[in-house]
C-alpha positions in Angstrom: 2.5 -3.3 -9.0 6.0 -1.9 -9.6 8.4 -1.6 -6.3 11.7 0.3 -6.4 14.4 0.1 -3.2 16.6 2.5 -2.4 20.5 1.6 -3.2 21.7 -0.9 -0.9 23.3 0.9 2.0 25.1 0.5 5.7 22.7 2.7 7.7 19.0 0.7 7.0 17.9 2.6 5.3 15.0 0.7 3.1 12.8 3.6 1.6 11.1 2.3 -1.3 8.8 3.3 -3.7 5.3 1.5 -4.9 4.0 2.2 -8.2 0.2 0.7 -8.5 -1.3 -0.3 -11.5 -3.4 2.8 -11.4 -0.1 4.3 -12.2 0.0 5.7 -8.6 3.5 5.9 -7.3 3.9 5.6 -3.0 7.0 6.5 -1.4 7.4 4.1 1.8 10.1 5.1 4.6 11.6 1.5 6.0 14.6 1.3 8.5 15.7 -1.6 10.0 17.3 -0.4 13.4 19.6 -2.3 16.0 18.8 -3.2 19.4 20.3 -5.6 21.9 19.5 -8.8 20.5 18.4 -8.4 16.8 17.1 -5.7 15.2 13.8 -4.0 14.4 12.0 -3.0 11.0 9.9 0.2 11.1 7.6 1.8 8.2 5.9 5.0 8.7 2.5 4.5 6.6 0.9 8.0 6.2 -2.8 8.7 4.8 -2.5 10.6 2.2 -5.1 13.1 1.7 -6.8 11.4 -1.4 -7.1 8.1 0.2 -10.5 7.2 2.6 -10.4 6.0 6.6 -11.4 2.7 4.9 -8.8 2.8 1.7 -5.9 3.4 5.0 -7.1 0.8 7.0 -6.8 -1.9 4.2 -3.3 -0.2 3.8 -2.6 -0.7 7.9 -4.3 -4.3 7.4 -1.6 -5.1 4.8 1.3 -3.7 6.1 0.5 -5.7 9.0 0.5 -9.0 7.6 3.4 -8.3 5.0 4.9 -7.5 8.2 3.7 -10.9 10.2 5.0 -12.6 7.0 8.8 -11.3 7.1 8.6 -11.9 10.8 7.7 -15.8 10.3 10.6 -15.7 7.3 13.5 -13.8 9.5 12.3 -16.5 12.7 12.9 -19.5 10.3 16.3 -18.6 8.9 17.4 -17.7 12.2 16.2 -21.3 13.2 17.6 -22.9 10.1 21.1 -21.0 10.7 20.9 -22.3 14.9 20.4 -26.3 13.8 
């Protein structure tokens, strides 16, 4: 699996695209947008209309844990930077 970012930018912006070994390519939407104490990271994940109910809900599934994972890695730095 190939993934390409967007250029780094001010507005979090964090579109990127996924290229699978199938030689599929996925564009993903990311932001990251500011509220009152931090910030929050949103993807729009869309079902495309090749893919089954089952194929997207692995896709949901994953999202949702590489989401748990940055979570967990944002929580520790900002622990590591408070001690």
């Amino acid at each position: 699996m190939q993934v390409r970012f967007v250029d780094p930018n001010t507005l979090g912006v964090l579109d990127h695209q996924v290229t699978l070994e199938s030689g599929v390519t996925v564009l993903n939407f990311m932001r990251v947008v500011p509220n009152h104490t931090g910030s929050e990271l949103v993807m729009m994940l869309f079902q495309s209309s090749v893919a089954s109910t089952a194929e997207f809900e692995r896709d949901v599934t994953a999202v949702t844990e590489d989401f748990a994972r940055i979570k967990r890695a944002v929580e520790q730095l900002t622990q590591d930077r408070e001690s």
